[in-house]
N, CA, C and O atoms as CSV, one atom per row, in Angstrom:
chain,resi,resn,atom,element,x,y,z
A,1,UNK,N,N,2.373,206.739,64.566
A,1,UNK,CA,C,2.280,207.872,65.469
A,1,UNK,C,C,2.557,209.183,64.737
A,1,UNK,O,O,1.963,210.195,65.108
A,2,UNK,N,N,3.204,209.218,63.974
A,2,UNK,CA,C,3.685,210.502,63.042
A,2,UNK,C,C,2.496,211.070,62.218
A,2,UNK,O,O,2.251,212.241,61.928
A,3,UNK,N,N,1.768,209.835,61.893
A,3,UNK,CA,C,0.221,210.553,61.159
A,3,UNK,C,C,-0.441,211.195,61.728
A,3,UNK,O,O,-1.051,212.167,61.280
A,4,UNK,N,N,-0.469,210.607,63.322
A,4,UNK,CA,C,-1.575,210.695,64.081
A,4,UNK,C,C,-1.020,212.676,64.473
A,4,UNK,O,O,-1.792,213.635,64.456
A,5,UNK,N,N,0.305,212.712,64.741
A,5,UNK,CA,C,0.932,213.878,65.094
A,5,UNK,C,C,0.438,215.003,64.048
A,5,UNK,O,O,0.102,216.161,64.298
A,6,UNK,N,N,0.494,214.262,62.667
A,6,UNK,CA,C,0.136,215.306,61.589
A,6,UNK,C,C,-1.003,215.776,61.886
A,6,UNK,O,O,-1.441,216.923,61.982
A,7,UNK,N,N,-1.538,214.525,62.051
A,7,UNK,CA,C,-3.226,215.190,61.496
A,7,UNK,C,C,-3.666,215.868,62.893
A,7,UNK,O,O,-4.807,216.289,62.706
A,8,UNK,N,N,-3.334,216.103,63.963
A,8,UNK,CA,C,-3.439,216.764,65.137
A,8,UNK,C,C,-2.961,218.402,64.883
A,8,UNK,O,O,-3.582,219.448,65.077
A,9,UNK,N,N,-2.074,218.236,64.549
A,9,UNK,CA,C,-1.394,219.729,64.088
A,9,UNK,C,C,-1.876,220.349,63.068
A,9,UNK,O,O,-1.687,221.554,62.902
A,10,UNK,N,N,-2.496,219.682,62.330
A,10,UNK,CA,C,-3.394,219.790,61.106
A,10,UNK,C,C,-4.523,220.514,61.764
A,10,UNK,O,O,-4.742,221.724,61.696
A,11,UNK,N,N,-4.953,219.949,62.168
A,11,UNK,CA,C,-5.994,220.153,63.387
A,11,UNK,C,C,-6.443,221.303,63.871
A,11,UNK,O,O,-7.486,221.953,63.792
A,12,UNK,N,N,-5.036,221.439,64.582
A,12,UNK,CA,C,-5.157,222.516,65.335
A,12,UNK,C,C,-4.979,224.215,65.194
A,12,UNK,O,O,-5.429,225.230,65.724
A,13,UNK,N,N,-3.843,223.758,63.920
A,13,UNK,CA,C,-4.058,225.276,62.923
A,13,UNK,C,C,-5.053,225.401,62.329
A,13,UNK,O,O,-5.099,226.495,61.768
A,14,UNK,N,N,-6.163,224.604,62.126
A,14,UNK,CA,C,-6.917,224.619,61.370
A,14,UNK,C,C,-7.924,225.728,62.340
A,14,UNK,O,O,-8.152,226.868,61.935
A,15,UNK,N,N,-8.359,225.315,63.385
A,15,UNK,CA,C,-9.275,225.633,64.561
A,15,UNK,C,C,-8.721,227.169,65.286
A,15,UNK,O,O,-9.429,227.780,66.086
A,16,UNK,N,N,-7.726,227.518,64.974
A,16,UNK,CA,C,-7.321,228.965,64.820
A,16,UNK,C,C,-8.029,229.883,64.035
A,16,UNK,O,O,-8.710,230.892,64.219
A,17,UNK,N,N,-7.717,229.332,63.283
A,17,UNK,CA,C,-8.741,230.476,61.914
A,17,UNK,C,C,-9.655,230.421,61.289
A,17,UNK,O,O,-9.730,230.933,60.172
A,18,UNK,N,N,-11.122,229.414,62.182
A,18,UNK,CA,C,-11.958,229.210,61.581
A,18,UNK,C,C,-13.195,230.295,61.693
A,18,UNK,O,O,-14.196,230.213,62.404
A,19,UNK,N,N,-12.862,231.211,60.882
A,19,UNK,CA,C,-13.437,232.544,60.762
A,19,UNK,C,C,-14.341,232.545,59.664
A,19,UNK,O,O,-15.318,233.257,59.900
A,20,UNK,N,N,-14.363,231.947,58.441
A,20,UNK,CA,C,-14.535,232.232,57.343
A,20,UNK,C,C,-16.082,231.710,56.825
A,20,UNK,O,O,-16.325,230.543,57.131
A,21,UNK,N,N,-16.961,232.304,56.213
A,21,UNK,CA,C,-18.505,231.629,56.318
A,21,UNK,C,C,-19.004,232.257,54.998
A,21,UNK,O,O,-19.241,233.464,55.045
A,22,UNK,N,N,-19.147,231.786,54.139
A,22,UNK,CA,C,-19.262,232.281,52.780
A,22,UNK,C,C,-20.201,230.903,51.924
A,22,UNK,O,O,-20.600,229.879,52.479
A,23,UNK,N,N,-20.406,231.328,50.217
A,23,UNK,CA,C,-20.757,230.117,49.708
A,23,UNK,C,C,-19.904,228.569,49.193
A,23,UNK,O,O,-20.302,227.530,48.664
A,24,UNK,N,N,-18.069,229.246,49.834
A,24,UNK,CA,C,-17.595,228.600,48.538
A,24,UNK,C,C,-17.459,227.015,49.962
A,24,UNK,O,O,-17.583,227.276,51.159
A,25,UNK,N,N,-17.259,225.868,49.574
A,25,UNK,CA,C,-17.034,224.384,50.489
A,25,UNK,C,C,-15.760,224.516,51.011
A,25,UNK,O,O,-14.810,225.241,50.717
A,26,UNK,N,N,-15.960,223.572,51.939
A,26,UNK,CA,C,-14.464,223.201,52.472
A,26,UNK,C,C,-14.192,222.174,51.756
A,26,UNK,O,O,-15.129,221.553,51.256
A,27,UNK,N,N,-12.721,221.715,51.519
A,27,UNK,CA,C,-12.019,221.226,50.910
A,27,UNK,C,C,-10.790,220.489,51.804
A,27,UNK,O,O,-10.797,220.938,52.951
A,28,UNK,N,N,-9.828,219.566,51.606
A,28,UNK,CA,C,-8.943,219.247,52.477
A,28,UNK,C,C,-7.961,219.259,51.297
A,28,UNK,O,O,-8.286,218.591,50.315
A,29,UNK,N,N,-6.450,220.138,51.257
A,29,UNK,CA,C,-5.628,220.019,50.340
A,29,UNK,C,C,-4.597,219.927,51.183
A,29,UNK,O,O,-4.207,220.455,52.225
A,30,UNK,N,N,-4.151,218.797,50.151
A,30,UNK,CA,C,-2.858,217.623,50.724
A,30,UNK,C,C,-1.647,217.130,49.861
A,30,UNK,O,O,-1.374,216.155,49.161
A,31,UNK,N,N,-0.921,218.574,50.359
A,31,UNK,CA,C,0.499,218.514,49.463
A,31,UNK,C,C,1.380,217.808,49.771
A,31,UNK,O,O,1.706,217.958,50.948
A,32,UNK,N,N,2.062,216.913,49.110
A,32,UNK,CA,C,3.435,216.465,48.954
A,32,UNK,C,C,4.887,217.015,48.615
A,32,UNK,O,O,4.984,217.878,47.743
A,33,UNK,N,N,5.818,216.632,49.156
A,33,UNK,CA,C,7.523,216.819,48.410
A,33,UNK,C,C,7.500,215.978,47.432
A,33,UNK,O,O,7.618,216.507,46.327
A,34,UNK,N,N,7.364,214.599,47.449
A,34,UNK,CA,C,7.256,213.751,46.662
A,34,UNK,C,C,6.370,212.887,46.807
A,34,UNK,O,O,6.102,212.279,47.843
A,35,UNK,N,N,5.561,212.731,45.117
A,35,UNK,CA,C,5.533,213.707,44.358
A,35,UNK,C,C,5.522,215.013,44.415
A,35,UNK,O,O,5.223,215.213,45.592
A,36,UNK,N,N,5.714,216.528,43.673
A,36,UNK,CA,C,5.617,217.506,44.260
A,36,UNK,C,C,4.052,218.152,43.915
A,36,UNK,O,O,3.980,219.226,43.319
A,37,UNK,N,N,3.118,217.595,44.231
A,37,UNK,CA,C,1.614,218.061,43.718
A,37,UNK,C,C,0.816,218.607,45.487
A,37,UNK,O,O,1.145,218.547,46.672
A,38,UNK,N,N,-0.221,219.056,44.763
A,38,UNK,CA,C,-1.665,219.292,45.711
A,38,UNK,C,C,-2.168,218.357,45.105
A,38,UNK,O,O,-1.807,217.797,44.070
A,39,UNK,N,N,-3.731,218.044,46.312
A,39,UNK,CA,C,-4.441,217.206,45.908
A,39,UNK,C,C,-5.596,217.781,46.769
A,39,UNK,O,O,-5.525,218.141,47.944
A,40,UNK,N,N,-6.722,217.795,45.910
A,40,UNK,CA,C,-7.912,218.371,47.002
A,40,UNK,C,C,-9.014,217.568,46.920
A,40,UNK,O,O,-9.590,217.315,45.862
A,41,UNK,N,N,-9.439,217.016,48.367
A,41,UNK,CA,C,-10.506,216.065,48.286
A,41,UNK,C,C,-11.551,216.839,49.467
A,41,UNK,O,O,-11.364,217.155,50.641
A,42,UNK,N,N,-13.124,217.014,48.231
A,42,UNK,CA,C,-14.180,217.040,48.872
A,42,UNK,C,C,-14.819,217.111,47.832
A,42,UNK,O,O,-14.656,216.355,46.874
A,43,UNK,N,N,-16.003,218.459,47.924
A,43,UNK,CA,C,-16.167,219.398,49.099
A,43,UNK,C,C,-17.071,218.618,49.980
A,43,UNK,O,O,-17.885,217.740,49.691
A,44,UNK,N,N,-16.715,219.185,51.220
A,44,UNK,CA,C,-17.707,219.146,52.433
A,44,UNK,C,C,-18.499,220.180,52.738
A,44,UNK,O,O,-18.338,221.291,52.234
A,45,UNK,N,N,-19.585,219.853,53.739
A,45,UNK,CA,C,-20.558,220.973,54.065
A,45,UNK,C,C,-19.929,221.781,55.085
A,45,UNK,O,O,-20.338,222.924,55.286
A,46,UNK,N,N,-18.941,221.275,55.769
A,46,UNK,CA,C,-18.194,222.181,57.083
A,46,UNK,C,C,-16.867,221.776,57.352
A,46,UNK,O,O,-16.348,220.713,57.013
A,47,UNK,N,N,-16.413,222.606,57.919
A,47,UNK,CA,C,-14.458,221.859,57.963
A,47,UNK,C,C,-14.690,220.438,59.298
A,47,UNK,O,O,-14.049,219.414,59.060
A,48,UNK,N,N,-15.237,220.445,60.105
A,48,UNK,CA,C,-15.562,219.375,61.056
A,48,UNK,C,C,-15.558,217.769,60.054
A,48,UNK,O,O,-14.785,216.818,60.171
A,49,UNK,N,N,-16.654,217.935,59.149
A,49,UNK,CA,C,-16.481,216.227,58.109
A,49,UNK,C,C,-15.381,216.485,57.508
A,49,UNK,O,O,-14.959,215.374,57.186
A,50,UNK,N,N,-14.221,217.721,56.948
A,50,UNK,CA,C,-13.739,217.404,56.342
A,50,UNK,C,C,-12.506,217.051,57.138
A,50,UNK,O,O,-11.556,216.377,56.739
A,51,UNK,N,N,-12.714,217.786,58.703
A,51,UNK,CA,C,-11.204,217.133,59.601
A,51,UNK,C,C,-11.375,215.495,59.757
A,51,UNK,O,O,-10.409,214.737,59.849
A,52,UNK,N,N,-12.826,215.045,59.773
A,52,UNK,CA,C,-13.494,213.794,60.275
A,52,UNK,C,C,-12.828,212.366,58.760
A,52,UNK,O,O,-12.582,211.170,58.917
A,53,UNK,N,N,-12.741,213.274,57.394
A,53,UNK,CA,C,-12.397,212.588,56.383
A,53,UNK,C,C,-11.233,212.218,56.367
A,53,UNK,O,O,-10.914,211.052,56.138
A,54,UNK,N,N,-10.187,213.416,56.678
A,54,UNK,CA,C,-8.657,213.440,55.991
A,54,UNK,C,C,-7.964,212.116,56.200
A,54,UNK,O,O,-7.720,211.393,55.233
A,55,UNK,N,N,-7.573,211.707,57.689
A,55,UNK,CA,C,-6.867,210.722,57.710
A,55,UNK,C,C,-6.694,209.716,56.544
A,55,UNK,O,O,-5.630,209.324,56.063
A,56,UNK,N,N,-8.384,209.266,56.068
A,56,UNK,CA,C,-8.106,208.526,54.973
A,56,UNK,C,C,-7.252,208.653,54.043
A,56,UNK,O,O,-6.441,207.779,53.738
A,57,UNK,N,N,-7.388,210.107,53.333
A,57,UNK,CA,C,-6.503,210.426,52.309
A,57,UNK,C,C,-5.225,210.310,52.582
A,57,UNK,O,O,-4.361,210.075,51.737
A,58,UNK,N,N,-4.942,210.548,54.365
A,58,UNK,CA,C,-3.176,210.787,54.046
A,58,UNK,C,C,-3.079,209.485,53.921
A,58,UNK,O,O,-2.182,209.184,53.134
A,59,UNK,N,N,-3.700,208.482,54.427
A,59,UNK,CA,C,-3.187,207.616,54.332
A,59,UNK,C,C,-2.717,206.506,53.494
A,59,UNK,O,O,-1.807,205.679,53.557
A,60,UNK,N,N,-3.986,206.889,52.419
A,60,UNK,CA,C,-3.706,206.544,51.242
A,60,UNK,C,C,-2.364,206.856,50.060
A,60,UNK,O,O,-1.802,206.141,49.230
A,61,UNK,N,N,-2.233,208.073,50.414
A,61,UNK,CA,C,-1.066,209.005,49.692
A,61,UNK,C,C,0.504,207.927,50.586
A,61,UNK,O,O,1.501,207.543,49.975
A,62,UNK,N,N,0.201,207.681,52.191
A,62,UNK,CA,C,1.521,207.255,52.370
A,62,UNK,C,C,1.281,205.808,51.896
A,62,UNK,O,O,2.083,205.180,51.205
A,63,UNK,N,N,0.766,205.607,52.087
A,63,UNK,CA,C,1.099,203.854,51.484
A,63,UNK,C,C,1.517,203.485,49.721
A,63,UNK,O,O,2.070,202.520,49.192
A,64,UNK,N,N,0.787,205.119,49.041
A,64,UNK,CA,C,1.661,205.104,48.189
A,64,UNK,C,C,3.146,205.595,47.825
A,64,UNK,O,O,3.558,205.900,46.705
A,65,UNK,N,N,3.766,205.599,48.896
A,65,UNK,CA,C,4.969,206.104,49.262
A,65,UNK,C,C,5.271,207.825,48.986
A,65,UNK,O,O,6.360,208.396,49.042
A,66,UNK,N,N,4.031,208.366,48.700
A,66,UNK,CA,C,4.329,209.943,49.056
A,66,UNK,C,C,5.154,210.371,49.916
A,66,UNK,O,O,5.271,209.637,50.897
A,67,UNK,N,N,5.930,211.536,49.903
A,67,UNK,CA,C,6.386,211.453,51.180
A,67,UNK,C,C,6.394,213.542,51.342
A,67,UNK,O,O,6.312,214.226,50.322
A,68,UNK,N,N,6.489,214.097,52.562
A,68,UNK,CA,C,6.486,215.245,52.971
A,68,UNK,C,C,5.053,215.664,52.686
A,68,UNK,O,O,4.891,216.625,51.935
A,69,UNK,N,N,4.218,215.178,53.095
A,69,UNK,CA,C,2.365,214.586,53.060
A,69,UNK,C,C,2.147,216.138,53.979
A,69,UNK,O,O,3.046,216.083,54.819
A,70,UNK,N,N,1.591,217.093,54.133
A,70,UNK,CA,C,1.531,218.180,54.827
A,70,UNK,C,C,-0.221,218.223,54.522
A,70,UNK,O,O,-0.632,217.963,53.391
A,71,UNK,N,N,-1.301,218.621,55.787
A,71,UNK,CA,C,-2.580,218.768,55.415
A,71,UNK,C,C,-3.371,220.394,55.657
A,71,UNK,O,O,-3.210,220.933,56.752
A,72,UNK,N,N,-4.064,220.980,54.765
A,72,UNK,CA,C,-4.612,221.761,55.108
A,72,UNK,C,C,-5.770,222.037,54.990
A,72,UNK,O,O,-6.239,221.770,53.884
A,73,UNK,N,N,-6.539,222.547,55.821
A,73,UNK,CA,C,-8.064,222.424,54.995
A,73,UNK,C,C,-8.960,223.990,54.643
A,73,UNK,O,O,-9.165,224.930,55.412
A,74,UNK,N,N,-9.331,223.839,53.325
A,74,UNK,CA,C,-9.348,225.320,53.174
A,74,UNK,C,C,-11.001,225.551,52.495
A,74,UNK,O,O,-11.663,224.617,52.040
A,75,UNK,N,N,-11.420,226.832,52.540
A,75,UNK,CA,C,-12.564,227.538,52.536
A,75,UNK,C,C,-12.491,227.793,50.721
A,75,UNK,O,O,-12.314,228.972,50.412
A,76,UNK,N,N,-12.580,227.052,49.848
A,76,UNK,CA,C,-12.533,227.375,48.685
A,76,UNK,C,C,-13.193,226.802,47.463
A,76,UNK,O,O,-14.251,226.185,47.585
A,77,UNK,N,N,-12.385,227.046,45.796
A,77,UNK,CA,C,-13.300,226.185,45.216
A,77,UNK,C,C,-12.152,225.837,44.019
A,77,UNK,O,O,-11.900,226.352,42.930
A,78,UNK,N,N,-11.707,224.941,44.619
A,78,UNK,CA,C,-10.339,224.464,42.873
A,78,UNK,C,C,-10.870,224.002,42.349
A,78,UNK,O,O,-11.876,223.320,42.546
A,79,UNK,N,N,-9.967,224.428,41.006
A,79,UNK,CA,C,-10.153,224.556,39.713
A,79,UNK,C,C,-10.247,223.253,39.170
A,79,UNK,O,O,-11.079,222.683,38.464
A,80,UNK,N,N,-8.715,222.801,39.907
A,80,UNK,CA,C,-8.322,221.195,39.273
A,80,UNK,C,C,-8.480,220.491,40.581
A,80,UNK,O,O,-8.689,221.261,41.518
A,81,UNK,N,N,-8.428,219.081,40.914
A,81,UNK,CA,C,-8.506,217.846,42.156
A,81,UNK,C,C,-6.718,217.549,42.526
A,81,UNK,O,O,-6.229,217.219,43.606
A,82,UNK,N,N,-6.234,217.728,41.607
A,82,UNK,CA,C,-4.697,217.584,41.470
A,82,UNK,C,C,-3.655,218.273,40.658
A,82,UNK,O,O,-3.320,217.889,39.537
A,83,UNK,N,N,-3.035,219.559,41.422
A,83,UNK,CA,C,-2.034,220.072,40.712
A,83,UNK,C,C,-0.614,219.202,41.410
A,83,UNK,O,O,-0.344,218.592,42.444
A,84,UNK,N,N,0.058,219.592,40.116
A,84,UNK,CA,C,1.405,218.985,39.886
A,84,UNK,C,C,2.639,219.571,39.456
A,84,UNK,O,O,2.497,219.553,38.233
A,85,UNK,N,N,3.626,220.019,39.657
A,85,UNK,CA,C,5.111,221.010,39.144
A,85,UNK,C,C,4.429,221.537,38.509
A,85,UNK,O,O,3.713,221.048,37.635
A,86,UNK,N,N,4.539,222.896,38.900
A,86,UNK,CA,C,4.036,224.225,38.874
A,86,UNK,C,C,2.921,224.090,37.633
A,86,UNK,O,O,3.325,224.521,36.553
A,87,UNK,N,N,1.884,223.672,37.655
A,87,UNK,CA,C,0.651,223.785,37.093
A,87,UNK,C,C,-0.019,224.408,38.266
A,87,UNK,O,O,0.463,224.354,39.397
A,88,UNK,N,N,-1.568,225.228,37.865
A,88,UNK,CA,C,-2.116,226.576,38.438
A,88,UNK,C,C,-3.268,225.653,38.926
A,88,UNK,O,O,-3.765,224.761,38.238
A,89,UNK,N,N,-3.597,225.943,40.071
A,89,UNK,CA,C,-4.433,224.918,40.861
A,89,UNK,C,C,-6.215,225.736,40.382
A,89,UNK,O,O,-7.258,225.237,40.807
């Protein structure tokens, strides 16, 4: 139930500020406490497949015992798939 809570709230901030319409993809970046990294999985053609994707990822991240798993999904284009203690995304 706690995923399901995340990814709802995830969700729903997301659908606040979906203002943004440019060339760069959506992306879903999915930070941890522990480990302390980002992780960005896509790109997608619209934030809709990429709200439609995420669950997978968190879920993957918790079963690897990640923990403080936080999701956001953003209008961009990283550099790296995975930053980690303070490396530049």
């Amino acid at each position: 139930m706690k995923l399901f809570n995340l990814v709802k709230s995830s969700i729903a901030s997301f659908t606040r500020g979906f203002t943004q319409v440019d060339s760069k993809a959506w992306w879903i970046e999915i930070s941890t406490i522990e480990p302390p990294c980002r992780y960005y999985f896509g790109p997608f053609k619209n934030p809709v497949d990429a709200m439609f994707n995420c669950l997978g990822y968190v879920v993957d991240l918790a079963n690897e015992k990640a923990k403080g798993i936080t999701v956001t999904f953003k209008h961009c284009n990283p550099k790296k798939l995975t930053v980690c203690d303070g490396e530049e995304s």
